[in-house]
DSSP file (Angstrom, degrees, kcal/mol; ACC not computed):
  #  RESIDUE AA STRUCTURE BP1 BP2  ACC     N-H-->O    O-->H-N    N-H-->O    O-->H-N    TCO  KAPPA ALPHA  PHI   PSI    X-CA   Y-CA   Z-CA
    1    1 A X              0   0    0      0, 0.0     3,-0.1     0, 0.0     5,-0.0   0.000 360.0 360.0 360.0 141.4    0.0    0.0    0.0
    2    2 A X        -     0   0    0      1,-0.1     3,-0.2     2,-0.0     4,-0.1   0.179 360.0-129.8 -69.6 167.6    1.1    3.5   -1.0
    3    3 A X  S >> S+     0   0    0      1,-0.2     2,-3.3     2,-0.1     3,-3.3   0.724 111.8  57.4 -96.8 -58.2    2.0    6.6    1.6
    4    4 A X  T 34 S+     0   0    0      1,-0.3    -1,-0.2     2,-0.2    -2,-0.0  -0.329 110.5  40.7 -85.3  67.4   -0.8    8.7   -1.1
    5    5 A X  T 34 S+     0   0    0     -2,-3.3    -1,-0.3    -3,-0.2    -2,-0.1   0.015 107.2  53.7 -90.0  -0.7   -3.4    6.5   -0.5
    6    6 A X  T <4 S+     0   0    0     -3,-3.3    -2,-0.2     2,-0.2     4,-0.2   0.491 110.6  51.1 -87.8 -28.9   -3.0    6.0    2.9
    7    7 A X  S >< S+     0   0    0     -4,-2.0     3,-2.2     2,-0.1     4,-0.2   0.929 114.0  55.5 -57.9 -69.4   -3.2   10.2    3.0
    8    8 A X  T 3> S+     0   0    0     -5,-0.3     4,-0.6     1,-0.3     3,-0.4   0.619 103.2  45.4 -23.1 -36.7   -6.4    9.5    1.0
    9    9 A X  H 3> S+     0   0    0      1,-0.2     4,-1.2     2,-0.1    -1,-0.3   0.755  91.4  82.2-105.2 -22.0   -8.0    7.6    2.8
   10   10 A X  H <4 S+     0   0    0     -3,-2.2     4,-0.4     1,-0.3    -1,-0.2   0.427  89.7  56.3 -82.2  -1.3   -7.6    9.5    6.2
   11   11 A X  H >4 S+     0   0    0     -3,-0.4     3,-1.0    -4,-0.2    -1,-0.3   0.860 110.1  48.5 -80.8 -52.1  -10.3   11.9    5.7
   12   12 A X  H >X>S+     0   0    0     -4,-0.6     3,-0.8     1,-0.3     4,-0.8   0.802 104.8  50.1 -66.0 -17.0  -12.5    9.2    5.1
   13   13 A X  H 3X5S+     0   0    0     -4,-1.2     4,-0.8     1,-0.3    -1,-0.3   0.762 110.8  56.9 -71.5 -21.1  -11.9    7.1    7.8
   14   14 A X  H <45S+     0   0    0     -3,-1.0    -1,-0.3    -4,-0.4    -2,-0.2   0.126 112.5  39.6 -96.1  18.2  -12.4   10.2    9.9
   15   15 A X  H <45S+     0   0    0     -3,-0.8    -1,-0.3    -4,-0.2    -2,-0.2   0.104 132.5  19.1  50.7 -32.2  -15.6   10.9    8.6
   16   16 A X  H  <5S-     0   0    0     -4,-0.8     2,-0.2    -5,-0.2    -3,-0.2   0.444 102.8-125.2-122.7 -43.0  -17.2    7.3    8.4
   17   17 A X     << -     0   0    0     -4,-0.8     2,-1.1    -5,-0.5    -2,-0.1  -0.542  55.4 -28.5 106.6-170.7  -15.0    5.4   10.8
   18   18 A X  S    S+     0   0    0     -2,-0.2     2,-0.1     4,-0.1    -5,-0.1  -0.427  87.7 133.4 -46.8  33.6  -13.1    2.5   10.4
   19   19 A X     >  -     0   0    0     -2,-1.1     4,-1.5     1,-0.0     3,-0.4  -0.355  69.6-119.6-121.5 165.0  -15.2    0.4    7.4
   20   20 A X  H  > S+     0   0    0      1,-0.2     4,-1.1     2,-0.2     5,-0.2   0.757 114.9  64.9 -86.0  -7.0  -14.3   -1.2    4.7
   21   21 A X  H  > S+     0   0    0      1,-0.2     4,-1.2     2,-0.2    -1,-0.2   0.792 109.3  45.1 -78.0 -12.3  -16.8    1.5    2.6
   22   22 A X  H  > S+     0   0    0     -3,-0.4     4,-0.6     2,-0.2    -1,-0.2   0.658 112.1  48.8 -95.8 -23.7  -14.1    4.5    3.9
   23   23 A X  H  < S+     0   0    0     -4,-1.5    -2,-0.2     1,-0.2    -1,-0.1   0.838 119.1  39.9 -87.5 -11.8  -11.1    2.4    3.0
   24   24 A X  H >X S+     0   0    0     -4,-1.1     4,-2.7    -5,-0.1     3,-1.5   0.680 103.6  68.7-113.0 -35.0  -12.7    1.6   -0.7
   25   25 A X  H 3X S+     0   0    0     -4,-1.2     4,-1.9     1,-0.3    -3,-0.1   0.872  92.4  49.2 -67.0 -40.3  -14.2    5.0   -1.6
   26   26 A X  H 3< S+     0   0    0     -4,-0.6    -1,-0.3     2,-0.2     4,-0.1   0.129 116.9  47.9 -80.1  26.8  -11.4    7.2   -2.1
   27   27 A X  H <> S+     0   0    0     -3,-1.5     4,-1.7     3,-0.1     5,-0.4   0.599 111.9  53.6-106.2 -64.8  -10.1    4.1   -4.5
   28   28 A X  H  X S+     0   0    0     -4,-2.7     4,-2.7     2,-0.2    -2,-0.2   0.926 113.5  42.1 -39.5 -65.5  -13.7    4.2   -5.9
   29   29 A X  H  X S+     0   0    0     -4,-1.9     4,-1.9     1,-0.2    -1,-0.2   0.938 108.3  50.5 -51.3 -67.1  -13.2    7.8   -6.6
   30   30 A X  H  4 S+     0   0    0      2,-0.2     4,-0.3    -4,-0.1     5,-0.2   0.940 111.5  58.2 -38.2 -41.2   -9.4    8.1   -8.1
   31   31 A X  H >X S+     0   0    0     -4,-1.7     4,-2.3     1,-0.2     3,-1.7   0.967 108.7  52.2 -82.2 -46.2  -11.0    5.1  -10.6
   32   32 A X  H >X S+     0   0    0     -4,-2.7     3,-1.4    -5,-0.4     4,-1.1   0.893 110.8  37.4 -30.8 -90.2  -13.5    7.8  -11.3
   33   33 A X  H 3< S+     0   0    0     -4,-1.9     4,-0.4     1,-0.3    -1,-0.3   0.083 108.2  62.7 -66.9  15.4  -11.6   10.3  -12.2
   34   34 A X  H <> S+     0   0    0     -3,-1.7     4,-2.6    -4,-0.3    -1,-0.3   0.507 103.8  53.8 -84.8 -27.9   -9.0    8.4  -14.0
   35   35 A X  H <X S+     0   0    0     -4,-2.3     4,-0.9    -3,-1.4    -2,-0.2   0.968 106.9  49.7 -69.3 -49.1  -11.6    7.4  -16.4
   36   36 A X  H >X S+     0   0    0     -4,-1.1     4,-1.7     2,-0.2     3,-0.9   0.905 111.6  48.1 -57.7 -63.2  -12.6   10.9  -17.1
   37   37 A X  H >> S+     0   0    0     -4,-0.4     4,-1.4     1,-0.3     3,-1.2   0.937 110.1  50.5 -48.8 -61.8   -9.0   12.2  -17.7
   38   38 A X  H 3X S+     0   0    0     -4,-2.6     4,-1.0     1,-0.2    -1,-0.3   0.700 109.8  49.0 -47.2 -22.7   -8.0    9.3  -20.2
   39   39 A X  H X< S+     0   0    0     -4,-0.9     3,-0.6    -3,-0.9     4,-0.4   0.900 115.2  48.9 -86.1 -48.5  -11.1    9.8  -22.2
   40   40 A X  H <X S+     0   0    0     -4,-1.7     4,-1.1    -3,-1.2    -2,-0.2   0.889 112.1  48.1 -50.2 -67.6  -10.0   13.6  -22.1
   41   41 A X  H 3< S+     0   0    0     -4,-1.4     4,-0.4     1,-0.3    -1,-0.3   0.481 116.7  37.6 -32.7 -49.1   -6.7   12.9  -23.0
   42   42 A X  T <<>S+     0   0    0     -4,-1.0     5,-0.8    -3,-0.6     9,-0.4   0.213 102.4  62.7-120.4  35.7   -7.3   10.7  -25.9
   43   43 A X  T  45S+     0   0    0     -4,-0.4    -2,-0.2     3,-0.2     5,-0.2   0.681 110.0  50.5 -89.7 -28.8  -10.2   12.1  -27.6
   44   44 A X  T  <5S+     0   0    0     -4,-1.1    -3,-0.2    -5,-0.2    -2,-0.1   0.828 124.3  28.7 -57.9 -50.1   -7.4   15.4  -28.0
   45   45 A X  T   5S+     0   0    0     -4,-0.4    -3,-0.2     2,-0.1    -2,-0.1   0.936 143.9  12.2-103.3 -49.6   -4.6   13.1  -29.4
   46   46 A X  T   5S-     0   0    0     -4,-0.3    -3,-0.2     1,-0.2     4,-0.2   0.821  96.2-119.4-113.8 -33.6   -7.1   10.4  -31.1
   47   47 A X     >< -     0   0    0     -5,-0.8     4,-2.3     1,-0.1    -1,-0.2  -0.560  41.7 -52.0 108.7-179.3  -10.5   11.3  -31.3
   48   48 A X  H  > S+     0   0    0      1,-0.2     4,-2.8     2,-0.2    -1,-0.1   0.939 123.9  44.2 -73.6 -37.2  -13.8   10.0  -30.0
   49   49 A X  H >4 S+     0   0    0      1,-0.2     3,-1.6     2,-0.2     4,-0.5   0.953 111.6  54.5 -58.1 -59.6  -14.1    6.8  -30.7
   50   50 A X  H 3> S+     0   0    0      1,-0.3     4,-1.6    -4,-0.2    -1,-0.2   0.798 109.4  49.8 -30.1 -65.8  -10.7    6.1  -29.8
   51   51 A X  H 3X S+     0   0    0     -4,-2.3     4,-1.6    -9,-0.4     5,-0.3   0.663 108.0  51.3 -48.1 -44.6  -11.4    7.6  -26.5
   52   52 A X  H XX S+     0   0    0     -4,-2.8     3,-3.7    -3,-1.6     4,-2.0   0.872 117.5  42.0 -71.1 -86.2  -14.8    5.5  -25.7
   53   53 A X  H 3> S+     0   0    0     -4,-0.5     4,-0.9     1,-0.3    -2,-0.3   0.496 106.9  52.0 -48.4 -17.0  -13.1    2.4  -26.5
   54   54 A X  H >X S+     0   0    0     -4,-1.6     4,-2.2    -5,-0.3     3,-0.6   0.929 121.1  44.7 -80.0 -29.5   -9.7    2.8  -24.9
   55   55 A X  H <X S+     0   0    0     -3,-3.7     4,-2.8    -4,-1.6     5,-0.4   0.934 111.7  49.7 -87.3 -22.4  -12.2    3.8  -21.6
   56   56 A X  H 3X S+     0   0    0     -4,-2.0     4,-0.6    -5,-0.3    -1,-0.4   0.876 112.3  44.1 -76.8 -17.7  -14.3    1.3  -22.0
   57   57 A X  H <X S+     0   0    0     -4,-0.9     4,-1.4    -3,-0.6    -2,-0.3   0.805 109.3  59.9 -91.6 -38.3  -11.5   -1.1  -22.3
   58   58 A X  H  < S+     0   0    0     -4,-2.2    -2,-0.2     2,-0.2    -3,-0.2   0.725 111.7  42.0 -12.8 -62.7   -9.9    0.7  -19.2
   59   59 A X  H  < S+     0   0    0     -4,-2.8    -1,-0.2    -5,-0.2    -2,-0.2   0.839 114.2  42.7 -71.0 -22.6  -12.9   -0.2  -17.1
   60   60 A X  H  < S+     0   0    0     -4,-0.6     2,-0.3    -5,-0.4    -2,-0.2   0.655  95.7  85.3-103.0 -22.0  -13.7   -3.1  -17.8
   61   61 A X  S  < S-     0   0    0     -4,-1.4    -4,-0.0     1,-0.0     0, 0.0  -0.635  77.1-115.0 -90.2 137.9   -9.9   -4.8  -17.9
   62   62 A X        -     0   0    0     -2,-0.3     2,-0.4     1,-0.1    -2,-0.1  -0.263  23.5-132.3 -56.4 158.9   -8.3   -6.2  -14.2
   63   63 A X        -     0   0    0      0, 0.0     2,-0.6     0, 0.0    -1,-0.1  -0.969  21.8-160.7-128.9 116.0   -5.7   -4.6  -13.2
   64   64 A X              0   0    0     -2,-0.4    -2,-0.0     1,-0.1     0, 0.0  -0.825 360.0 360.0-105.7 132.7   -2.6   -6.8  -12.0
   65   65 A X              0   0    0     -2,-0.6    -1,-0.1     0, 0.0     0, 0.0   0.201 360.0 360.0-143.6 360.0    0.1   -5.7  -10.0
């Protein structure tokens, strides 16, 4: 686990408590607003279609690490 998501997360736990819905939202949230940037990001360099599919491919693929 990261130091900046462990920063992240400390508003919500202070706010909600100790649950696994504060430890998941501000993950829930970055996912969010990752989606929104890439789509931003290549609809500028590639166009729209490009853009739906790379997010739609984005959401929908696991991510292993």
């Amino acid at each position: 686990m990261s130091v900046l998501q462990t920063i992240c997360e400390i508003p919500f736990v202070a706010l909600f408590g100790m649950s696994s819905f504060a430890i998941r939202l501000p993950r829930a949230i970055l996912g969010c607003l990752e989606l929104v940037a890439f789509y931003q990001l290549y609809k500028e360099s590639r166009g729209a279609l490009f853009a739906k599919i790379g997010t739609f491919l984005l959401a929908v693929m696991p991510v292993t690490s």
